[in-house]
C-alpha positions as CSV (number, residue, x, y, z in Angstrom):
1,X,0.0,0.0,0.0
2,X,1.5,3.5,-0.9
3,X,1.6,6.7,1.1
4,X,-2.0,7.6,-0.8
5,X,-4.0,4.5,-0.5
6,X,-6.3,4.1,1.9
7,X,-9.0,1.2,3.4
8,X,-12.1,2.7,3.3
9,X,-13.6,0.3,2.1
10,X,-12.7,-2.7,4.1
11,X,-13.5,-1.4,8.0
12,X,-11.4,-2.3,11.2
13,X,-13.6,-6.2,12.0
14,X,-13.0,-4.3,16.1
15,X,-14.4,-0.7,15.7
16,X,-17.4,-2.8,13.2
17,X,-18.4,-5.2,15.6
18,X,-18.6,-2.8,18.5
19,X,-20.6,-0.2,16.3
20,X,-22.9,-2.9,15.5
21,X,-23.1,-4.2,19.2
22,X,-23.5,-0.3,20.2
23,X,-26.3,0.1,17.6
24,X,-27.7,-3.2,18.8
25,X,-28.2,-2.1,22.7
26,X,-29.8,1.1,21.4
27,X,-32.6,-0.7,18.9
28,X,-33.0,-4.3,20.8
29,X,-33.1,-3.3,24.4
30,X,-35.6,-0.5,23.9
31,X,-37.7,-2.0,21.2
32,X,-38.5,-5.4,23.5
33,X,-39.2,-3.1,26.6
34,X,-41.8,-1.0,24.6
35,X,-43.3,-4.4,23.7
36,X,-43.0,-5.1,27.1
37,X,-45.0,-2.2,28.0
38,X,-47.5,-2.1,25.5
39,X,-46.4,1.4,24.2
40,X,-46.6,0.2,20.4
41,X,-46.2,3.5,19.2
42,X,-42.3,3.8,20.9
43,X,-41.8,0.2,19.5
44,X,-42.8,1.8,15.5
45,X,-40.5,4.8,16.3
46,X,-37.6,3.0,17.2
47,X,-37.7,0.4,14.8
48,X,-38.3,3.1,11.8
49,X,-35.9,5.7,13.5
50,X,-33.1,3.5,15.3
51,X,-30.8,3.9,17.0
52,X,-31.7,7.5,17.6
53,X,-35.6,6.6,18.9
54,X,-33.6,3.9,21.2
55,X,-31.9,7.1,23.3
56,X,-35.0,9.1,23.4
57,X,-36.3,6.3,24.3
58,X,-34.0,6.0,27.6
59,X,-34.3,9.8,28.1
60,X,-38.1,10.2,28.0
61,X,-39.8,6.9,27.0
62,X,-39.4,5.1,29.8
63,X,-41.7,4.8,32.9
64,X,-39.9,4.9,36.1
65,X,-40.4,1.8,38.2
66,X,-41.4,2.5,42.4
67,X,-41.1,-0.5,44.3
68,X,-44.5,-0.4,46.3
């Protein structure tokens, strides 16, 4: 490879699988607790707008929990 070539094209196998494992946490985790929770609309927007509807979903989405 000379001075000008590059790898664009062919990505680090590290920094993909942790992207992928990143942008996995952010769709799977919040998509089955929507299901969980019967808020189907969250479940659409996260599929259709993931990962980014996964970390609103942390921020506002979620119901806070009291142990009665």
């Amino acid at each position: 490879m000379t001075a000008l070539e590059t790898s664009y094209l062919s990505p680090d196998p590290v920094l993909l699988l942790t992207t992928l494992l990143v942008v996995g946490v952010l769709v799977v985790w919040p998509l089955v607790d929507a299901l969980r929770q019967g808020r189907y609309g969250w479940a659409v927007a996260i599929v259709l707008l993931s990962p980014f509807a996964g970390i609103l979903w942390f921020a506002v989405g979620r119901r806070v929990r009291s142990t009665v």
